[in-house]
Residue, then its C-alpha position, 0 to 999 in steps of 0.5 A: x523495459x516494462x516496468x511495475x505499476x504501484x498504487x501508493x495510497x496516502x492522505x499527505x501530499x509531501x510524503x507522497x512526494x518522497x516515496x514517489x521520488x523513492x518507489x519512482x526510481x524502480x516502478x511506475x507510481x500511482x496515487x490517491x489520497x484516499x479509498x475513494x480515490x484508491x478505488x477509481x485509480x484501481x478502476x482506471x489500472x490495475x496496479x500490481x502492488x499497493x502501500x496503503x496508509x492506515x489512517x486516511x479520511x478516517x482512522x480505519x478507512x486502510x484497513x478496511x480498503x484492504x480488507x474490501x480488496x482482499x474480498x473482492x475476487x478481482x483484487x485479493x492477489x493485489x499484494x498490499x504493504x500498510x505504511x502507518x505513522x502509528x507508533x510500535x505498540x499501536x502497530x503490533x496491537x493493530x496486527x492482533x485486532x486487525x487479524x482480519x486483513x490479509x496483508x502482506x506486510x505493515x512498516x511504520x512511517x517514516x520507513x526505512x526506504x531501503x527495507x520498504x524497497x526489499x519488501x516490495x521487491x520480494x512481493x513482486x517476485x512472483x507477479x508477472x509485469x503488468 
């Protein structure tokens, strides 16, 4: 059975750990640990969701991995989903400031698994299997 791919990209080790346990039970699971990484994972696969953290090898480096994916004709329609440990206020300011990433949705850490599954479910709708 075909399968999604998803590329979780994520600075902790033992959160990866539990959100791929968790995204591994529906989709196929990529990782790296930063841009950089993100960047040759894509290379290699191309993925057909990405969780992106926002703060990586420095505070911002997510938000601007989205927005250079956003940019980039190959990648713009590679659904992105920002999971990030900052808190509620910093989030919904970072909504307002960061305005020029077009992603599709941000959760905060630790996520609602439940809730993130469903986020992901619904921006895979509409992408055929990869």
């Amino acid at each position: 059975m075909p399968q999604y791919t998803v590329l979780l990209v994520d600075d902790d080790p033992v959160f990866v750990n539990a959100l791929t346990a968790v995204l591994s039970t529906r989709y196929r699971v990529r990782t790296a640990a930063d841009g950089e990484g993100a960047l040759a994972s894509l290379m290699e696969e191309r993925p057909d969701l990405i969780v992106l953290d926002v703060m990586l090898t420095y505070p911002s480096e997510g938000y601007d991995l989205a927005a250079t994916l956003k940019k980039n004709p190959d990648t713009k329609d590679i659904p992105i989903v920002i999971l990030t440990g900052v808190s509620r206020v910093f989030e919904a300011r970072s909504r307002l400031e960061q305005s020029w990433v077009d992603v599709e949705s941000f959760h905060t850490k630790p996520p609602d698994f439940g809730k993130l599954l469903e986020t992901i479910e619904n921006h895979l709708k509409n992408v055929p299997v990869g």
